[in-house]
N, C-alpha and C positions, 0 to 999 in steps of 0.2 A: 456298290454293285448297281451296273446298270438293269433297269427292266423297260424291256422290247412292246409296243405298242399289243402286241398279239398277246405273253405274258399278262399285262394290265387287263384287257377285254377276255382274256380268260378268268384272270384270280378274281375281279368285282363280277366276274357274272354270278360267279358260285357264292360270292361271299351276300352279295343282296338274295338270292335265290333259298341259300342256308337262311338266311335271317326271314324271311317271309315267310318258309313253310315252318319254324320254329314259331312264331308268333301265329302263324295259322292252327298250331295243336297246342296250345297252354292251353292252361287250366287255369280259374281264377279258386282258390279256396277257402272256404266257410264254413262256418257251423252248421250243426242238422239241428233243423228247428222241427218238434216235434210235436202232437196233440195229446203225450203222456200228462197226466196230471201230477202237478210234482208234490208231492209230500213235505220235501222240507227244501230250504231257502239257503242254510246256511251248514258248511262242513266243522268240525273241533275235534282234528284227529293229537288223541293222546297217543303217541308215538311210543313205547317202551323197547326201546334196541338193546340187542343183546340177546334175547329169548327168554322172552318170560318162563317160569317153571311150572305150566299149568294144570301140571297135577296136585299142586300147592297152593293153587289160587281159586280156579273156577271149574276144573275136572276132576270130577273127586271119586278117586280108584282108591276102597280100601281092600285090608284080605280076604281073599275067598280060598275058600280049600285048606287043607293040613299044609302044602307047603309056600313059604314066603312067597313073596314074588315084588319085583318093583311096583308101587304105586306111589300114593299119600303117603307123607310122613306129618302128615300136619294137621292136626285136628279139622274136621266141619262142622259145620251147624248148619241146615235149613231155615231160613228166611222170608218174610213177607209171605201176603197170602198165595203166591206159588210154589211156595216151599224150593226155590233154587237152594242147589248146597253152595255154600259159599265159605272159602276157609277163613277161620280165626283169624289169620294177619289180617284182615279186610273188614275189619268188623265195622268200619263209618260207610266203605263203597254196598257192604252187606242192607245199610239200613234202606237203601233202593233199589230191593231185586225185583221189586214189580215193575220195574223200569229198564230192566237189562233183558237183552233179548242175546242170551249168550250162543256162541257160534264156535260146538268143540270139534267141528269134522275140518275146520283148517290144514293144507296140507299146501307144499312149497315142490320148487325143483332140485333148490343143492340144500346146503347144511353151511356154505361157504358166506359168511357173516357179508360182506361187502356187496356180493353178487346176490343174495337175498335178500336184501334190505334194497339193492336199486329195484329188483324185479318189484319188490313190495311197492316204492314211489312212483317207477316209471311203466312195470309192465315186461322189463328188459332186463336181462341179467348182466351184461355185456356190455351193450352201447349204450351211450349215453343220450336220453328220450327226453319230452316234455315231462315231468313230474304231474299225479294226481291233480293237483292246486291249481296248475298252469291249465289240464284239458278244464277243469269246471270252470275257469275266469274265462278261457275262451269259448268255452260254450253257451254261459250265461251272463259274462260280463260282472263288475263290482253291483251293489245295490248302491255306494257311498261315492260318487264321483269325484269328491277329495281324500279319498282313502285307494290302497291298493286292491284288487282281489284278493290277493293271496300273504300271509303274512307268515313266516316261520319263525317259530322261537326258540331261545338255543341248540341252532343248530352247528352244524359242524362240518356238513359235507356239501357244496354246491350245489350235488349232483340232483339233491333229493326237492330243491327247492327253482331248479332252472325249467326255463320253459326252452329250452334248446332249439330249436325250429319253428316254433311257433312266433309269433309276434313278441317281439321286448316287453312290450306294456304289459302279459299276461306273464313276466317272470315273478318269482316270489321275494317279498322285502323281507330281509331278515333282520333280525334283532337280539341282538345275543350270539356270537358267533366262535366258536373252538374256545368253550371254558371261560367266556367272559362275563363277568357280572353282571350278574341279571338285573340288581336295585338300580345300577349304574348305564346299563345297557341302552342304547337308544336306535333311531333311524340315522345311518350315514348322513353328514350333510342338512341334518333339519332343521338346524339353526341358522339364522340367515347371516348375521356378523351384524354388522355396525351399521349397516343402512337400513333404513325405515321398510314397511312395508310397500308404500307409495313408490319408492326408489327399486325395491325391488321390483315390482309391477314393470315400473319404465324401460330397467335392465333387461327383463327378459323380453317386451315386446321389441326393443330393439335389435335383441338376437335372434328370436324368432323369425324377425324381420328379414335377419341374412339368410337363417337356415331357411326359408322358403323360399326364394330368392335361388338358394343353392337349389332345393329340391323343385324347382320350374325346371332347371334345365337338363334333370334327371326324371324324368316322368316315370312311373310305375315303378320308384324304389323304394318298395315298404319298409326296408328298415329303416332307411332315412325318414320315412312320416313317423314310424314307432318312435324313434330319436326323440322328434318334435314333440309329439303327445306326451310322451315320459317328462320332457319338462316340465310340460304345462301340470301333470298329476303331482310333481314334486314342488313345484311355487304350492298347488295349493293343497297339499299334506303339512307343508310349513305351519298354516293357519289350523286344521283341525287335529293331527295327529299329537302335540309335546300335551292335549287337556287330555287324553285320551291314556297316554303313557305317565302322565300323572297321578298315582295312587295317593296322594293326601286329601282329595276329598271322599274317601272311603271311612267309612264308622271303624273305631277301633276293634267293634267286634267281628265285623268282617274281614278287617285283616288278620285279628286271631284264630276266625275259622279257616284261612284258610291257609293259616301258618305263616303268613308273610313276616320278615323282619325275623322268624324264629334261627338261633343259632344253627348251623349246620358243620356236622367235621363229617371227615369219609369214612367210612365204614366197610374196611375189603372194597369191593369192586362198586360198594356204593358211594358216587362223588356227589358233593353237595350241587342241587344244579336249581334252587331257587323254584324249586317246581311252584309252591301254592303261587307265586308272583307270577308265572304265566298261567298260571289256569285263571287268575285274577283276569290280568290280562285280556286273554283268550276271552272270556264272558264280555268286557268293556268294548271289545272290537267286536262280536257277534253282535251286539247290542246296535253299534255306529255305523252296521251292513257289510259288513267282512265278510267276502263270499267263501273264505277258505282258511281257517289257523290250525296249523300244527304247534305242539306243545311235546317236547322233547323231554324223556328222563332217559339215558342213555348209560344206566347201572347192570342191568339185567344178567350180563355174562358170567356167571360164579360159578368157576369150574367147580373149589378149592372153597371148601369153607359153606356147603351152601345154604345149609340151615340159617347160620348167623347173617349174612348178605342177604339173603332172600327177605330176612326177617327188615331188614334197613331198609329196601328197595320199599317193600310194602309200609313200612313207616311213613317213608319221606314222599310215598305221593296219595296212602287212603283217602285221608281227611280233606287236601286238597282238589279232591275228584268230588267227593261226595259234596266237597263247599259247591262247586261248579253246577252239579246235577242240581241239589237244593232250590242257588239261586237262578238258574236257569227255568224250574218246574215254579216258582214262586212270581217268576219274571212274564209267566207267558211262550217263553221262549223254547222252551222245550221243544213242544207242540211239531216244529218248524224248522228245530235246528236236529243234526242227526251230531251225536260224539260216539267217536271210532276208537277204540282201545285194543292194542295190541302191537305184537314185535314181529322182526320180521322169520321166525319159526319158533321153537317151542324147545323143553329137555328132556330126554327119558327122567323117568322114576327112579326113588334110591327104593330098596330094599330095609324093612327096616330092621333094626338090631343087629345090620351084618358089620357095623363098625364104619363103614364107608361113609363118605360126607363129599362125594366128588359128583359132578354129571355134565352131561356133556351137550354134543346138538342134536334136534331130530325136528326131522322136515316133515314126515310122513304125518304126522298127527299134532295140532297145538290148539291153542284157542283165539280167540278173537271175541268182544261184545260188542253190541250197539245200543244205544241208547237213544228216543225220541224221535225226531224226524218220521212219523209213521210209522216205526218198527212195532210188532208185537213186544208187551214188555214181559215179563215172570215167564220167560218161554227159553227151551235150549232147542238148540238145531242140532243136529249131528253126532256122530257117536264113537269114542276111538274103543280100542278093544281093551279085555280087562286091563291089561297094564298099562291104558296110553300110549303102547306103541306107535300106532298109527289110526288112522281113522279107517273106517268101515261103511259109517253111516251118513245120508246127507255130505259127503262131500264136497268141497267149496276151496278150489282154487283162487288164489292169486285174482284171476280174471274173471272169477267167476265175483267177488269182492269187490272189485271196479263196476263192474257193469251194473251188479245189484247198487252199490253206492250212487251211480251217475242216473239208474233209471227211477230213484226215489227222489232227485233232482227232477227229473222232468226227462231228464235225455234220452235220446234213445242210444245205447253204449255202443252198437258196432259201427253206427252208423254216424257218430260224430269222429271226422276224419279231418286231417290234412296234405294238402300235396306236396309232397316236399320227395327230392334225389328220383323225381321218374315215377312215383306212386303211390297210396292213398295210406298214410300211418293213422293208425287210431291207437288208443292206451290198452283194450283188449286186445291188440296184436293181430298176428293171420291167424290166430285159431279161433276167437272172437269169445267172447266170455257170458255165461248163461246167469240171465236174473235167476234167484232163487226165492223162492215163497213158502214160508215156513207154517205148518197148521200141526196140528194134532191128530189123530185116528179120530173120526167122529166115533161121539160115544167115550172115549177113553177119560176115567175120572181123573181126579187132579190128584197129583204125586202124596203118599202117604209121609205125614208128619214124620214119622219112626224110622230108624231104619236107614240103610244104603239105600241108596238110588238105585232100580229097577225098574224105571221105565223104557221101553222100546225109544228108538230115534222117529224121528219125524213124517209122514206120508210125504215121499215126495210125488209131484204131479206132473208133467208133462202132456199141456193139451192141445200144445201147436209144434211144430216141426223146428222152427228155425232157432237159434242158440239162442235169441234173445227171452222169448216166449216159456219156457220154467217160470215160475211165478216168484214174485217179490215177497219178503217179510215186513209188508205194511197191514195197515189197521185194515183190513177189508170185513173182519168179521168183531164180535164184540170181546174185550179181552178174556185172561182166564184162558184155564186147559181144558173146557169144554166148551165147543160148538156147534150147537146144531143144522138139522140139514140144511136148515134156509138162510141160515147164516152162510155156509159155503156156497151154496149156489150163489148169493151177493156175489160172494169173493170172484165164483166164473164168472158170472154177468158183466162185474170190473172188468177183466182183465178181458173179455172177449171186446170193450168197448176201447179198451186201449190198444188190442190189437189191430180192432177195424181203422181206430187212427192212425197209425202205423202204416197199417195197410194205404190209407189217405193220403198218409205224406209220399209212401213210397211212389205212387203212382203222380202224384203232383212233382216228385225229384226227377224222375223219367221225362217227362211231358215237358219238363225246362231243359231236360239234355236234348230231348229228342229235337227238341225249337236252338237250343245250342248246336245240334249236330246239322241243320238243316240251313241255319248261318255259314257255317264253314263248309258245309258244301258248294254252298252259294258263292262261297269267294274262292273257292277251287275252281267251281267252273269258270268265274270271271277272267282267277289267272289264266288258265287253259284259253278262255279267248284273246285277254290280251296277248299275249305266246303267240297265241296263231297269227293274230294280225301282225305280230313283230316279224314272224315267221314269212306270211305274205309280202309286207313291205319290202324287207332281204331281197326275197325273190327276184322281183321287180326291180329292185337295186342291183342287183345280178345280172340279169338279161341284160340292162342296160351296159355293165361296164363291160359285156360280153360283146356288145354291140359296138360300142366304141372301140373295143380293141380290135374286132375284124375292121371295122373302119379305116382304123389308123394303121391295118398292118398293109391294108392295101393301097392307101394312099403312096405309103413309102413303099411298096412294088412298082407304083408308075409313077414314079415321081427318083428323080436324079439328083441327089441333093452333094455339094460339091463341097460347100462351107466345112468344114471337119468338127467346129464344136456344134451346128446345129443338126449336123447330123448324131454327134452325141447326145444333145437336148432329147432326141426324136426317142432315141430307145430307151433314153433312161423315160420319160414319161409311157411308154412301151411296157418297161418292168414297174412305174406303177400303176397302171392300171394292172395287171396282173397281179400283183400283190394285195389289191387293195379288193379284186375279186377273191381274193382266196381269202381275207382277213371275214369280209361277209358272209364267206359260204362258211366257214368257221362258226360264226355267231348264229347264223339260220342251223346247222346242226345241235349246238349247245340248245337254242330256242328248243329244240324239236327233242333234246334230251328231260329238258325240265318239262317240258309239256306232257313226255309220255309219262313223268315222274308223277306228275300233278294227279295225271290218267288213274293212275297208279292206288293213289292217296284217297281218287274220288271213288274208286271203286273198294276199297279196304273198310272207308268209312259208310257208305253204301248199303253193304250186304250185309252187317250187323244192324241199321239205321231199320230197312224193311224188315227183317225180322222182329224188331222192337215194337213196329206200328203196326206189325200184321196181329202180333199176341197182344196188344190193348188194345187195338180194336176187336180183338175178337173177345176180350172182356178177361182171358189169364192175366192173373196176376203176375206181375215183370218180377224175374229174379236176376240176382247179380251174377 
């Protein structure tokens, strides 16, 4: 198919004109760097999928009243000097309850295991997001620049471990993957083969060589630079990751606390998954700067049987949690690192001596604890109703878990975003998710030795407006269930000093957009001039070929031309100059389209631009 000169100077006008005002409204995107002071350094989320039954572990409902009703079926005991209840199967995680800062007001959107457990990693019940792992690596980067960020151990679903839009380099390495042996389990590819270390060096700077080479003539394609980077983190994971994945220089007593090497068979719905070996793990890569490990026991679902399962589940991971907290508190490391425990909802209560041994899902109320990383320890948040049903008290969504986890990092949760499909994705989502700060009634004594639990849930506070601003559950005040006044007033003074940073950064993020918006108006106006002058030259190129064709038309009025092909010569240069006017006046309207287009763009970005610099110069604070 042929295409007509006019065709051509239409389709490249629109198509350079398309491509210039795309490249005029990008957006480059980046982390929010924030003046929050971070708490802890490093994440070690104990994963428990399936639903934990946490009125059997850490919510402890026994009977009240003449008639039954679901709760506990499971013995408690109170622990440590806060007296948390903490059930019998847990009696090693029990011996550190002045370290658990337990969280029973947890509550979800469905009860649908796949879509709860993504919403729990990514934020998303649906589609498939950056996971937890992947926002902290891209917010904060690895500490270990030959290790990765983020490291998942037997897992089993992609989904929970991909950084999906964000940059390659902040996906998650996994290790152990759909039921594979954990003794045996390694990093893909980390062994190099048969050539030297030297040899490898040489192999890869001569690919790199090409791939950059490739990526010159590709300018601004990030995945193609992720590409690159990712090798260069893989040559040198080869060198520190196999001493790391190495458990034989570990004392034999260490691997007996934390169960390693011990036989394992399934028990009902509990399958053997080598837990003490990644909570092992997990501590040696916290240790070498791991910015992020997940540690999977994925038994929890017991419709059928649940007493007996329940009882396996809690077997095969106490002692290896408690090794982990031990050597973590022993190590320093506590202090710094935060460990996350919990699934992605929870189960009603059996009833007891009705014969029943069945349970099922429940979104509306479960638990969740924290441990270190700043948290209050010997403290509970939240409160579900006598039966567990659902939660009541202190409430703490999904996002509201994110934000408080990334804002004990340092981050600021709604405001670490990326651009990606047309607009600004963060892992609290568009409803944006509230830090929570856990305290006590001032005044209220510490929970009685004896007895069921009857204490009230938690004061919550809200002393700023925006979703991030509800208060965190870090150390602001001294531990213990009582605080005094001046202790909480510390705690405001913190947090009004983190908000004023906030407040800092927000107005420094405006002031680089505002200086961003005031670029690209600047090269809106430029185009609009170039336009015009294209527009004027046209013109001017018009008159002219206007001029020449009255010329030429009167020439051949007085003029008798006999020849027959030069008299044909005469008109066909007749028809083009005519054509070749109309091909111009063409191009001077298209000019004069994109120009008003431009018109258009400068005035759009304009009148939000002045209203931006009229409200910080008048000293309000910019909202989004």
């Amino acid at each position: 198919m042929t295409v007509s000169r006019r065709q051509l100077l239409q389709t490249a006008s629109c198509g350079f004109g398309s491509l210039a005002l795309q490249a005029l409204c990008s957006q480059a995107a980046s982390a929010s760097v924030t003046g929050i002071p971070a708490r802890a350094k490093r994440i070690i989320f104990l994963c428990m999928s399936g639903g934990p039954a946490q009125l059997d572990t850490f919510d402890y409902k026994p009977q009240t009243g003449n008639k039954p009703h679901p709760g506990s079926v499971v013995p408690f005991r109170q622990h440590g000097e806060s007296g948390l209840w903490i059930s019998d199967l847990l009696p090693e995680t029990a011996r550190h309850a002045d370290q658990l800062c337990i969280i029973n007001g947890m509550h979800a959107d469905t009860t649908i295991h796949a879509q709860s457990f993504l919403q729990l990693h990514t934020g998303e019940r649906l589609r498939k997001r950056p996971s937890l792992g992947s926002w902290i690596s891209y917010g904060l980067g690895t500490e270990n620049e030959n290790l990765p960020g983020f490291i998942s151990l037997n897992t089993s679903k992609r989904s929970v471990y991909s950084s999906s839009f964000l940059p390659a380099v902040h996906n998650g390495t996994p290790i152990g993957v759909n039921g594979e042996n954990m003794s045996t389990a390694t990093i893909a590819n980390l062994q190099g083969g048969s050539l030297s270390r030297a040899a490898h060096r040489q192999q890869l700077d001569f690919v790199q060589q090409l791939n950059r080479r490739h990526a010159a003539a590709r300018s601004a394609d990030d995945q193609l630079e992720n590409v690159i980077e990712s090798l260069e983190l893989g040559f040198r994971m080869q060198a520190a990751a196999p001493d790391l994945l190495d458990l034989s220089t570990e004392s034999a007593a260490t691997l007996a606390r934390y169960r390693v090497g011990r036989k394992e068979e399934q028990i009902g719905t509990c399958k053997p998954s080598d837990f003490g070996r990644q909570c092992l793990l997990a501590r040696r890569f916290a240790e070498a700067g791991v910015r992020f490990i997940e540690v999977n026991h994925g038994s929890w679902d017991q419709h059928k049987n649940h007493r007996r399962d329940l009882t396996a589940n809690c077997e095969a991971t106490d002692a290896p949690i408690a090794a982990l907290l031990q050597d973590l508190r022993e190590r320093g490391l506590l202090e710094d690192t935060l460990v996350v425990w919990g699934g992605e909802f929870g189960r009603p209560g059996l009833t007891p001596n009705d014969g029943k041994d069945e349970t099922g899902h429940n979104a509306r109320g479960f638990t969740f604890w924290l441990a270190g990383g700043g948290v209050r320890g010997g403290h509970v948040h939240g409160k579900t109703d006598s039966t567990g049903g659902r939660a009541v008290e202190g409430k703490v969504h999904f996002r509201d878990l994110h934000a408080t986890i990334l804002h004990l990092l340092g981050l600021a949760a709604n405001d670490l975003t990326f651009w990606y499909a047309g607009r600004h994705h963060r892992l609290t989502g568009p409803e944006g998710g509230l830090v929570v700060f856990l305290r006590t009634s001032q005044g209220t004594a510490s929970p009685a030795r004896t007895g069921p639990p009857q204490r009230g849930g938690p004061v919550m506070a809200r002393f700023f407006p925006e979703p991030t601003d509800r208060l965190a559950p870090f150390n602001t005040a001294a531990s213990g269930a009582v605080h005094s006044a001046t202790d909480i007033n510390r705690a405001e003074h913190t947090i009004w000093l983190e908000t004023l940073a906030r407040w800092r950064h927000d107005i420094d993020r405006w002031q680089e957009q505002h200086r961003s918006a005031i670029e690209r108006l600047t090269r809106l106006q430029r185009g609009i001039e170039d336009h015009g002058c294209c527009l004027a030259d046209h013109a001017v190129i018009i008159d002219g070929i206007e001029a020449a064709t009255r010329a030429h038309d009167a020439r051949l009025a007085t003029t008798t031309i006999t020849d027959p092909n030069l008299k044909a010569e005469h008109i066909q240069q007749q028809a083009d100059l005519v054509h070749s006017g109309e091909i111009h006046r063409q191009i001077a309207e298209h000019h004069a389209g994109v120009m008003a287009a431009l018109q258009a763009v400068e005035a759009t970005l304009a009148a939000p631009l002045k209203c931006h610099l009229s409200a910080t110069t008048s000293g309000d604070r910019p909202h989004e």
